[in-house]
N, C-alpha and C positions, 0 to 999 in steps of 0.2 A: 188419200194418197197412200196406196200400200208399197209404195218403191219408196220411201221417205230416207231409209239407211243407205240404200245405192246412190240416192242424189247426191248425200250429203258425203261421200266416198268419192264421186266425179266432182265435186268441188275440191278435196284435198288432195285428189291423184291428179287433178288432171291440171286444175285452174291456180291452185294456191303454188307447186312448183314452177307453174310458168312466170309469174309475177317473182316469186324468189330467183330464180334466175336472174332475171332483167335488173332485179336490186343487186346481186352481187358482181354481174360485169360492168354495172354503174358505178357502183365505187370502185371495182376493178383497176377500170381504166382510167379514175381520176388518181389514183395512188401515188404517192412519190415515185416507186420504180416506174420505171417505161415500160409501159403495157405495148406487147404485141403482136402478141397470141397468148389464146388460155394454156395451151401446155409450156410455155416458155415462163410465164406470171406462176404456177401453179408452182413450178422449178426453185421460182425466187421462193417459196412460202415452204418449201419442204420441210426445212427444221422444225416451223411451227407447229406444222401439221400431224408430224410425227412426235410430237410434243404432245397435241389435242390423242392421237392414237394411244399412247404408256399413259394417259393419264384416263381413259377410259368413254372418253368423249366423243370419241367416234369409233365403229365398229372395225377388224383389219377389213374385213369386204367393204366395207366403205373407204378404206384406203385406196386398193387395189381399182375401185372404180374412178378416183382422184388419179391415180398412179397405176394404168395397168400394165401388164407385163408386158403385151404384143401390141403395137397401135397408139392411138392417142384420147384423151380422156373428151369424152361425148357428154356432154351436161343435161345432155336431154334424159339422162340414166343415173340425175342427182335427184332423191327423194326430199321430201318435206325435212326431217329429220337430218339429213345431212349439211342442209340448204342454210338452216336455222343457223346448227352450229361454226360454221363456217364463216358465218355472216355476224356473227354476233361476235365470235373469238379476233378474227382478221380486222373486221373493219369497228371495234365498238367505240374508237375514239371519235369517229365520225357518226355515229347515230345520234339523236336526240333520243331524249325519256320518250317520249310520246312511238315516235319509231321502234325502239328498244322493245316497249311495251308490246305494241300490234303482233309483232314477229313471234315474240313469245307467244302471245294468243292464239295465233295459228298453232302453234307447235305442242301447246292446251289441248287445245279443241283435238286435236288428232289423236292425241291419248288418250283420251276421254272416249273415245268412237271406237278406238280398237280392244275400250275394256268394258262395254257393256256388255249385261249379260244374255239382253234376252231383244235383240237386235231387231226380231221380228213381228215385235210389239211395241216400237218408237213412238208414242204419242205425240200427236199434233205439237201441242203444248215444247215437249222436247224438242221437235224437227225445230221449231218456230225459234226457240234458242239457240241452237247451236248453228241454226243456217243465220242467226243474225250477229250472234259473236262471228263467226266469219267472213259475213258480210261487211260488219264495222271496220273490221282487221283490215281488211284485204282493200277493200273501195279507201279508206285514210292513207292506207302506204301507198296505193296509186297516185291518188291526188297529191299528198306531199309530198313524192321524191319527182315524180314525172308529169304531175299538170293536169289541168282539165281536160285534157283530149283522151289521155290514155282512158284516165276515169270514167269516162263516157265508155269506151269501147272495152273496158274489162265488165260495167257494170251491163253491157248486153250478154257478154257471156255467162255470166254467174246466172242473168234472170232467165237466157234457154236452157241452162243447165238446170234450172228449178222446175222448169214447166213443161217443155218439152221432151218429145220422144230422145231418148240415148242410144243412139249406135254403138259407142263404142265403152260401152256396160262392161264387155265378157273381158275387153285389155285392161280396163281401169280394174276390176277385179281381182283376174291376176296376180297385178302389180301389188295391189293392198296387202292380199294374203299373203304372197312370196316374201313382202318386206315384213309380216306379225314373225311367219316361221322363221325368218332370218334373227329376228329381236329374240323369239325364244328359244333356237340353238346356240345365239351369242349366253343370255340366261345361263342355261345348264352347264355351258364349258366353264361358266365362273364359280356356279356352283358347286360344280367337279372339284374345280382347284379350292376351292375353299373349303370341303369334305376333305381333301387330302391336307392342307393344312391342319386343320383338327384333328385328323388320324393322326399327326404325326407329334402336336399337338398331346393330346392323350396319352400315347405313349409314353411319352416323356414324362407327364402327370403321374402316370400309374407306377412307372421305374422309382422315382421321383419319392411318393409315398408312402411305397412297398419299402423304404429304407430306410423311414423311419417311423414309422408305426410297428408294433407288436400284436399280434394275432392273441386272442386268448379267447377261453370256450363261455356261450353265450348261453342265451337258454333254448333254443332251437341245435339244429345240425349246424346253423351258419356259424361263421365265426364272428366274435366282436374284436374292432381295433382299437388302439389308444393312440395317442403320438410316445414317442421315444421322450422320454425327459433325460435331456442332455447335462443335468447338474442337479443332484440333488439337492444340493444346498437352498433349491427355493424352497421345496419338500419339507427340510428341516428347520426351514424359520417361520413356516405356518403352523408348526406342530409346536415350537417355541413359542409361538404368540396364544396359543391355546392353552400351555400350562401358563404363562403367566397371567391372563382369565381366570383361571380358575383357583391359581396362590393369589389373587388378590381379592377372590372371594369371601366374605362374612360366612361367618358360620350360622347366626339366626336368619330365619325369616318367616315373615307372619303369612305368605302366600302359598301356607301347603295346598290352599283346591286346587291351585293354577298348577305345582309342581307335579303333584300327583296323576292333572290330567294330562301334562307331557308326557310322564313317563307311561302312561297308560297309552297315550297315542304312539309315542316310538315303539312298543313293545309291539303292539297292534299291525302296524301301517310301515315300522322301519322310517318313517318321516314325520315332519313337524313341522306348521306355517304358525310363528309367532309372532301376535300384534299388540303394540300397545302407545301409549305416548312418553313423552318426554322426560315424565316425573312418575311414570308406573315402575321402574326398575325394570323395564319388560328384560332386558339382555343378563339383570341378576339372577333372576330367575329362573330364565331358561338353563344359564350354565350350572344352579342348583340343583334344579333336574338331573343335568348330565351326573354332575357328583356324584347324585344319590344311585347312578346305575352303576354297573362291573362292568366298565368300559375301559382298556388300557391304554391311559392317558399316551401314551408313546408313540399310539395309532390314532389320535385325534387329531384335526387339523381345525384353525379359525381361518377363513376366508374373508379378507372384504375386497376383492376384486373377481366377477363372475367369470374373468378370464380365466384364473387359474383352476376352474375345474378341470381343464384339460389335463392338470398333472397329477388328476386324481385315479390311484387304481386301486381295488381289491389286494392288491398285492401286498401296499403300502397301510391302508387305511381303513380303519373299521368305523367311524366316526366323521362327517366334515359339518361346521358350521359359517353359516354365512351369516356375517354383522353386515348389516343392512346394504345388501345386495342392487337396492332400486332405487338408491339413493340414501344420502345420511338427513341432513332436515328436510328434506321437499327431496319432490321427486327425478328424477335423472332418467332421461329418455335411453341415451348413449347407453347404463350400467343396465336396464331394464330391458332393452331388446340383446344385449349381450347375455344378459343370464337368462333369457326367454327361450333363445335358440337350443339353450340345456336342458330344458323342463324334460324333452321327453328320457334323453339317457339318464337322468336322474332320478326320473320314477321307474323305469327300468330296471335301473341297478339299485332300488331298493326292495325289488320282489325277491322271495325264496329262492335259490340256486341252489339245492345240497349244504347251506350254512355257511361256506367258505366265500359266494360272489357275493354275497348283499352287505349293502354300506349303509349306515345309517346318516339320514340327512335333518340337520334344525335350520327354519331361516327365521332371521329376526329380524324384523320390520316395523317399519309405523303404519298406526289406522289410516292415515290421511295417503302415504303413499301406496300403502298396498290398495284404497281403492283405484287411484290412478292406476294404479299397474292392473286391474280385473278388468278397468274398464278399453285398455290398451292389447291386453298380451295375456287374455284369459284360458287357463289352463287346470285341467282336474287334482293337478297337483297344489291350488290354491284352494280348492273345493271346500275345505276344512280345517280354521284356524281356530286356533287357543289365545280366548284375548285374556290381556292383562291388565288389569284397575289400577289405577291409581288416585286414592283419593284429590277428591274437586276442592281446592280452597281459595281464600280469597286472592291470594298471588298468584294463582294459575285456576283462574277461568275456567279458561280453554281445554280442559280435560276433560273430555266429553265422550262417551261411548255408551255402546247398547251392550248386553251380553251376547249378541251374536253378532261374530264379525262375516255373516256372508253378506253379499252386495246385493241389496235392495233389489229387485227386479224393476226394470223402468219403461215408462212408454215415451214415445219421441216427446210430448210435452216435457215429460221429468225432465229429459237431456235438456231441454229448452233453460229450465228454471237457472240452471250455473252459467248459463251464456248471457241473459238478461241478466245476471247478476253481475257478473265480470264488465259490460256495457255500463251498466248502470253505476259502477265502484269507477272506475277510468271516468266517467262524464264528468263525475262530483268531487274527482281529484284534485286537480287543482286550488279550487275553492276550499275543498275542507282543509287544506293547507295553509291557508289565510281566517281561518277562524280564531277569534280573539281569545287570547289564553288563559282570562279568567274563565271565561265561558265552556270553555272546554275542560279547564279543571275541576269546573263545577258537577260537569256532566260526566266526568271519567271517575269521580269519588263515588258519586249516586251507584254506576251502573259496577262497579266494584262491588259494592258495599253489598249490593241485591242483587247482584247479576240480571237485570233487567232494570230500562226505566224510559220513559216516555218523554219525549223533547217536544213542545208545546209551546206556540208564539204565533202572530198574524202572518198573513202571507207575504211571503217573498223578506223573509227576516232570516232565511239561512239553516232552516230546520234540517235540511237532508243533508245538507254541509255538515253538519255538527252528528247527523248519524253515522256518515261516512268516513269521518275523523275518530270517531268510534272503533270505525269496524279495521282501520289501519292497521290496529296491533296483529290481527290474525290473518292467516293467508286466505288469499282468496277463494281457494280452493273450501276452505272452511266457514263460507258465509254463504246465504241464499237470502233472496230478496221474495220476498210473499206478493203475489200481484192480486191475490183474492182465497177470501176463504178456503176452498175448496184445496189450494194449494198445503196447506197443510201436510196432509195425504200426503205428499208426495213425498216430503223431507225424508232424506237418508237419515238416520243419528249416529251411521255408523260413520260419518264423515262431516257431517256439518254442525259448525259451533254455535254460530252465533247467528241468528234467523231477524232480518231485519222485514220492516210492517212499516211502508210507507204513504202518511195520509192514511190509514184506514176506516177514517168517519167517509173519505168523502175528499176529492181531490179537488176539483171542481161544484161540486155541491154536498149537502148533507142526503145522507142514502140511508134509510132507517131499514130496508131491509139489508142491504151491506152492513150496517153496524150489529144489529141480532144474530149475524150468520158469523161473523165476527165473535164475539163473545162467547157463541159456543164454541168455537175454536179453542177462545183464549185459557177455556177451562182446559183443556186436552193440553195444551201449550204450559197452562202453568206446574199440571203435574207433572212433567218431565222437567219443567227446570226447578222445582222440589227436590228432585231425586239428580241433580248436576249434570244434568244430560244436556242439556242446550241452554245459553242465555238469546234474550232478546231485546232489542230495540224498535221503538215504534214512534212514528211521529203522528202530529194531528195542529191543526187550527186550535186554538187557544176556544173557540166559539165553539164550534165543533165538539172537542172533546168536555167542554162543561156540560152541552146538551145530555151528551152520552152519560155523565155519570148522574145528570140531575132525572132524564125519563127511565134510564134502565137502574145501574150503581156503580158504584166506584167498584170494578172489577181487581182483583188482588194484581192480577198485573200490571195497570195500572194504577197504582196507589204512589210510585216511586218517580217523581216529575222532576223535570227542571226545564220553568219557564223564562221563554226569550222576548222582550219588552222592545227590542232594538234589532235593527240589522248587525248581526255576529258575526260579520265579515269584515274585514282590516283590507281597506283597495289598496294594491300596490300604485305606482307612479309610472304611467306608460315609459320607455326607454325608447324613444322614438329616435336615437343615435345609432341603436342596435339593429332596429328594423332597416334603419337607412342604408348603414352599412352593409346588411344581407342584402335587402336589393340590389346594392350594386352590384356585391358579388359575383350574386346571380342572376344573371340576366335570362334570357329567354330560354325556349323550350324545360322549364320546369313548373313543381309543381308545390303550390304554395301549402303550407298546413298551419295555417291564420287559431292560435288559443282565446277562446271567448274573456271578455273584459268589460266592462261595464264604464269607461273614464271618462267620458266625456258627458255633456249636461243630457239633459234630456229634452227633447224638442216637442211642447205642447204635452207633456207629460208621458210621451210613449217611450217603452223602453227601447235601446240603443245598443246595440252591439259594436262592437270594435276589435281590433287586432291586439296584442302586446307582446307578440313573438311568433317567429317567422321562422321556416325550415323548408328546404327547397331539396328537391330530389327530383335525377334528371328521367325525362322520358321519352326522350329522341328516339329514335328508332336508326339501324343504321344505314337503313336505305334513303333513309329520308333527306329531301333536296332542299329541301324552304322551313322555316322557322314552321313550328305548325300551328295550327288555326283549328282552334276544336268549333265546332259549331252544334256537336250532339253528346246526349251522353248518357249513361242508363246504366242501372247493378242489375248483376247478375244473383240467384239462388245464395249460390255459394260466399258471397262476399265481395266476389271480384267487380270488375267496372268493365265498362266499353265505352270508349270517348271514338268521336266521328272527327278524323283530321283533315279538313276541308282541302289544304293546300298541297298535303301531301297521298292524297286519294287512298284513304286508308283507313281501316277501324284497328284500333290499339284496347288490347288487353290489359290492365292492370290489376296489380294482384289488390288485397286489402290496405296492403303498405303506401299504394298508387304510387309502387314502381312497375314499368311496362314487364309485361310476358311472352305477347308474340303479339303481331301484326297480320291483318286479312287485306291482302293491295283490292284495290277494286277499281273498275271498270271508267268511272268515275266521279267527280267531287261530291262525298256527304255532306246532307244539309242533316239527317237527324236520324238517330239511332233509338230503338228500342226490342226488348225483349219479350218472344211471347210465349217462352214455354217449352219444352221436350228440346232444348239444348238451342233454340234456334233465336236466331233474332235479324231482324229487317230494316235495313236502311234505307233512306230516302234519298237516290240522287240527282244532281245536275239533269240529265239527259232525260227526264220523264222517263223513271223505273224507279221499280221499287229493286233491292236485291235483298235476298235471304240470304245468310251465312249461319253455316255452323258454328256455335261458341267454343266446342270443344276441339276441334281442328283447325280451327280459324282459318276456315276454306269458304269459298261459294258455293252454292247451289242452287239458285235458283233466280233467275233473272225475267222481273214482272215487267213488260211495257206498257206504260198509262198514254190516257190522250190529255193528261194536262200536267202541269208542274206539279212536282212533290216535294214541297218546301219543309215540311216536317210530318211528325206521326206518332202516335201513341199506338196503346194498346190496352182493352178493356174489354172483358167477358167473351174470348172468342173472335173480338173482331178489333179491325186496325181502323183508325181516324185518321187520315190524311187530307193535308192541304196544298193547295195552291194559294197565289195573292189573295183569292177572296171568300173561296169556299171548303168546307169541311164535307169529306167522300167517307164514306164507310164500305172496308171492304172485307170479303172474308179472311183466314189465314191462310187460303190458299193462294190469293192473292187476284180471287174474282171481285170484281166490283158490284155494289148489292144497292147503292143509290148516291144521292148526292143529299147531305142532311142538311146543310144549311147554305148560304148564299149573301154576303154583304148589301144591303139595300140600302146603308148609309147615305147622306148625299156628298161623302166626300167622294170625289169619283178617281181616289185613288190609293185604295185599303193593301195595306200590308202584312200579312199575316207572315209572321214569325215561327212560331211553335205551337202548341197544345197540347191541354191536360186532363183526364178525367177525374172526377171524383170518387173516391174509392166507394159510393154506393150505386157509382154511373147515374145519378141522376144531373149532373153536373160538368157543361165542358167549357175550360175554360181556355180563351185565344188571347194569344201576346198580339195584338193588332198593332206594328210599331210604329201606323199614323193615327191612331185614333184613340190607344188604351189598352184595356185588360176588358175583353167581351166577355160576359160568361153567358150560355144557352143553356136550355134543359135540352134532356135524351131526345125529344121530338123535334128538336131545331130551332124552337122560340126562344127570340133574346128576350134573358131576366133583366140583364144588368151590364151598363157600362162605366169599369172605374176611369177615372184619371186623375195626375196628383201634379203640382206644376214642378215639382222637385224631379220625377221621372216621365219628362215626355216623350221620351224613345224607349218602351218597355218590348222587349223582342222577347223573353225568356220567362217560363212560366212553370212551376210544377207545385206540388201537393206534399205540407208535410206530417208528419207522423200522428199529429191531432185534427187531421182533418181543412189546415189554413191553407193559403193559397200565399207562396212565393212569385215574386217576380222582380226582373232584373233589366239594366238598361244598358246600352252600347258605350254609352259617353257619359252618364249620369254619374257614376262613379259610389250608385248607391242600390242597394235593393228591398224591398220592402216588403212587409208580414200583412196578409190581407185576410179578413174573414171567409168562412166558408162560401156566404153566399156571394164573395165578387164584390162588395161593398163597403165597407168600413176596415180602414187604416191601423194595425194592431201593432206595429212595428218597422224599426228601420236600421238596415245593419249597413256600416260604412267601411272605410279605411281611413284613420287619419296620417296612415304614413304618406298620401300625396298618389299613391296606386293605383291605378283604374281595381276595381275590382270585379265587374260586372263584366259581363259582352254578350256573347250569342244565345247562352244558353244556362240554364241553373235545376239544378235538381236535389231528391231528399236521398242525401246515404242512410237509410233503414237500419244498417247496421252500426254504424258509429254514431247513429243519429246527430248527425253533425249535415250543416248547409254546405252546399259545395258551390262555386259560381265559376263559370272558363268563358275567355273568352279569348282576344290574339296574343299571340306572342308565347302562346303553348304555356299560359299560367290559370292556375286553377287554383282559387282563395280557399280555403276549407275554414268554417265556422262552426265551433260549438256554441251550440244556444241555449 
């Protein structure tokens, strides 16, 4: 069909205003006022109107054809666009959602038609959507405002207007394009006045400016500005806080290399990036330096706010120093992009001018923030710093550096290693906070004493607890967590203190080539904490770690132990008053953040998850009509979330915190939500379709119609799994269908398929069947295996977590449970015993917080760390 963009332009010129019409003299005429004629109604409605005009909602030509000068207003000369608004503003206390919606749709679709680019190349595919968002539109508001009969007889004209020859193409055309040109001279005339606002705008700015800024000669023809400093007196108490730096100065110091190479780099470069720690004297130093030059102290200024460079000039100043600019103990985003925006006139105004414009600049920093700031707001004016030592002793660890302070160069794994670390430090928080205090003193004396030492005990006795209780004293930013040998390598030392090694024989099993690759590390590992550059902590199996010293040797890094006999954990006492109380609080539409607890016995010996505190944050949206109903739910790359709100026809964005972001409305009710990649991700809904949506605009674009229900769907290697009640379809991501992979032959002759999941090496799918179990198939569609458990006989919800197990959760059961890879064997069971439903439609693995999430009605959603 090569007239495919004409059709679809005679259904919105011709067919979609005559039905808008008919809807607005039907509420028209039912109105409070007494209707009895359109220009006398139009009369009563004039304030409004010219209301929807100053406020930009309707065009003045579109007034004047409401209101015209000579004669009376002809509706047959109302477009799409005017129809809408009119209809929507006048009458919206009388539309339903459902109505509300359609209208809008139309008024979509027409945008969307008059802004493609390449009109003459409408794929089949395209026509098929938009002639059927149209057709849904248009065929429901018939039916529900006017009855089966109209419906009938609008839905003969849509289908000639689809198929049939068109006569009156050349008027419908016209009419299109007269109304784009008319949208883009309204355009321009805004733009006009908005250009003249800025002109005028501008002016002002520049008047404005020019009156207090001072001109002075730069190193080109141009001129350079300053702002005017309106009071000296700030001027003279920076210059005061610099001489008493420097009267409160010692006169020895044993750090002439570092002095010397300041003063060698200010004589050089006119500038100085100084780093050091807490107990290096870095700031005595540096101001030694200054001493020792023929600087007049008069014209030195100390800075510790990057704002005040603005009131720095050549005029005034021959010297400025800045005490810790990027923050004082950690780092400060706020003082760090403020003094960022300076870098460049301060490496400017350190170059040659004739002797008289260059200023000399020192900044004094810490290792740990100046790498944050290289790795935020990296600049050539960091390029080259002068660190400063300070002896390692046993009171201060943590004084760790290499002789050169430039920033490691790193590949995305490197950036990985601090994120898995910061995950891995927050998981083990809590816990290492109820670690028993003898036990902890025992292990804080050790790892003093040698700055390294090995925590050693059977499993599940609290070894990473008691590493992570450890690593509490220093910031996070100064710890890195080893995930394997190799990782090594990657260590900064110009930032990282204390390098934790967890399980290293063997987390899971003993791994003898993991323990020799290990070992060689460990010799590299223990020459740098020789020389006070890094400490370390390592954990292992009490079995484990004998092996390793009995086949290989007791490694010197290991020689410094302190074994656990017992679990080193101290259980608090659930507060089941406090969780009650939150419940009440908060009732619906929120979202629950459930802290892992172990309190309760253990059933048949599996371990037990539990709540002991509770925090809700809201996630309403504010369009939203009904309590919502997540039924889907899926992470995105970046951390964020997409929940599918059954009730409220919509996918909600949450950020990491799962508070919402934005909202994508759709067409209609999600049953399941997932992500496949290049920003995109696909729902399953109600009406047999799939819909694409953008993640990043949380808009639509592309609407799949199937021949059977789409009750849920995944996503794995390229290609999407979707169900119905009883079969699993594989389809491409374009959203062609490729076969049908499996089929219920059970003999219950009435299979419910909920959700589904792969396994992350795809050989593995596993279905929430919610009459019969947890099915799992392999890739070719043969069933392996089916669980059931009589504790969860309604399991709807299924997903995959970070080790490879299989979760699943039930509607009413109020439990959900840790299942093996293969679909078979019972590993765990996580409950509520505050009285909570905590299961429902759906349950998935947060990757990032590696924490269980479970949603179901009532717009609550458990979060378990496990």
């Amino acid at each position: 069909m090569s007239d495919k963009y004409y059709r679809l332009i005679c259904f919105v010129v011709n067919l979609c205003p005559e039905l808008l019409r008919d809807i607005f003299l039907k509420h028209a005429k039912s109105d409070d006022t007494t209707y009895t004629t359109l220009p006398t109604y139009l009369a009563t409605k004039n304030s409004e109107i010219k209301k929807m005009l100053e406020q930009r909602q309707i065009r003045e030509d579109q007034f004047f054809v409401l209101y015209p000068v000579q004669g009376n207003t002809d509706e047959s000369d109302w477009d799409v666009s005017l129809l809408v608004t009119l209809i929507i503003r006048l009458f919206k206390a009388k539309l339903s959602p459902v109505e509300k919606y359609y209208i809008n749709e139309i008024r979509e679709v027409r945008n969307d038609l008059q802004h493609l680019p390449d009109t003459a190349r409408l794929s089949d595919d395209d026509f098929d959507t938009y002639w059927g968002r149209l057709e849904t539109a248009t065929t429901t508001l018939a039916k529900q405002i006017f009855g089966l009969t109209y419906e009938t007889s609008f839905k003969k004209k849509s289908s000639y207007t689809k198929t049939n020859h068109l006569p009156d193409l050349g008027d419908h055309l016209r009419v299109w394009y007269e109304e784009i040109i008319k949208q883009l001279s309204y355009k321009f005339e805004n733009f006009t006045e908005t250009l003249k606002d800025i002109s005028t705008d501008t002016r002002s700015t520049t008047s404005l400016m020019q009156s207090v800024t001072i001109a002075e000669p730069g190193n080109s023809e141009n001129k350079r500005h300053r702002l005017r400093v309106p009071d000296s007196s700030v001027l003279s108490h920076l210059q005061v806080r610099f001489e008493k730096s420097i009267n409160a100065l010692q006169d020895c110091f044993s750090a002439s290399r570092e002095i010397l190479e300041i003063q060698r780099t200010l004589k050089e470069k006119h500038y100085a990036v100084i780093a050091g720690t807490y107990n290096s004297q870095c700031s005595e130093i540096a101001l030694a330096a200054v001493k020792g030059m023929s600087y007049n102290h008069k014209r030195c200024v100390e800075i510790h706010r990057p704002s005040d460079w603005r009131l720095i000039s050549p005029e005034d100043v021959d010297l400025v120093i800045f005490r810790d600019p990027f923050g004082s103990t950690s780092y400060d985003e706020s003082k760090a992009s403020s003094m960022a925006e300076n870098f460049d006139s301060m490496l400017q105004i350190t170059k040659e001018n004739g002797g008289d414009e260059t200023i000399h600049i020192v900044i004094i920093t810490d290792f740990t923030v100046l790498g944050e700031v290289k790795q935020r707001h990296d600049h050539d004016i960091l390029e080259d710093v002068v660190n400063v030592f300070g002896a390692a002793t046993e009171e201060h660890p943590a004084d760790l550096t290499l002789e050169s302070g430039r920033q490691v160069s790193c590949f995305s794994s490197t950036h990985n290693l601090p994120v898995m670390t910061k995950y891995f430090l927050d998981q083990y928080k809590s816990s290492s906070e109820l670690v028993k205090r003898d036990i902890l003193q025992t292990a804080r004396d050790t790892f003093k004493k040698n700055k390294s030492v090995v925590i050693a005990g059977p499993k599940r006795c609290g070894k990473t607890s008691v590493a992570v209780a450890l690593a509490s004293s220093y910031k996070p930013s100064e710890c890195l967590l080893l995930t394997g040998p190799s990782d090594v390598k990657k260590i900064d030392f110009s930032r990282e203190c204390l390098i934790i090694i967890d399980e290293f024989a063997g987390k899971y099993r003993y791994d003898e080539n993991v323990v020799y690759n290990w070992y060689e590390m460990f010799d590299l590992l223990n020459t740098v904490l020789s020389n006070g550059k890094i400490n370390v902590v390592a954990t292992s199996e009490t079995s484990k770690l004998e092996r390793c010293c009995e086949e290989i040797n007791i490694h010197p890094l290991l020689e410094h132990r302190v074994d656990l006999t017992e679990n080193c954990i101290v259980l608090k006492r659930k507060i089941k008053t406090e969780v009650h109380e939150n419940s009440k609080r908060f009732k619906s539409n929120s979202v629950k953040i459930l802290q892992s607890g172990s309190s309760i016995s253990r059933a048949k010996k599996l371990p037990v998850w539990s709540a002991d505190a509770m925090q809700t944050d809201n996630i309403r949206a504010t369009g939203d009509r009904r309590a919502c109903y997540i039924k889907g739910a899926c992470m995105l790359p970046s951390g964020k979330m997409l929940i599918a709100d059954w009730e409220n026809k919509n996918i909600k964005k949450l950020d990491d915190k799962y508070m919402l972001i934005s909202v994508c409305n759709l067409s209609d009710c999600p049953y399941s939500i997932c992500y496949i990649g290049n920003n995109k991700a696909v729902a399953a809904l109600r009406g047999k379709q799939l819909q694409f949506v953008d993640v990043r605009e949380m808009t639509r674009t592309k609407t799949m119609k199937t021949n059977h229900l789409c009750k849920g769907l995944t996503y794995h290697d390229n290609q999407l799994y979707v169900i119905d009640h009883k079969s699993v379809y594989v389809y491409s991501t374009s959203g062609k269908m490729l076969r049908v992979l499996f089929t219920c032959t059970s003999q219950n002759p009435n299979p419910d398929f909920r959700h589904l999941e792969v396994s992350y090496d795809g050989s593995k799918i596993y279905i929430a069947n919610f009459s019969e179990g947890l099915v799992t198939i392999d890739s070719s569609g043969k069933t392996l295996y089916t669980f059931t458990d009589s504790k969860l006989p309604d399991i709807c919800g299924v997903c995959v977590d970070g080790a490879g197990h299989v979760l699943v959760c039930g509607q009413l059961s109020k439990i959900a449970l840790k299942i093996s890879g293969n679909g078979k064997q019972k590993l765990g069971i996580i409950c509520n015993q505050s009285g909570d439903a905590i299961c429902g439609d759906t349950i998935f693995f947060d990757k990032r917080n590696v924490a269980l999430v479970t949603a179901g009605k009532s717009c609550n959603m458990s979060v378990f760390k496990l």
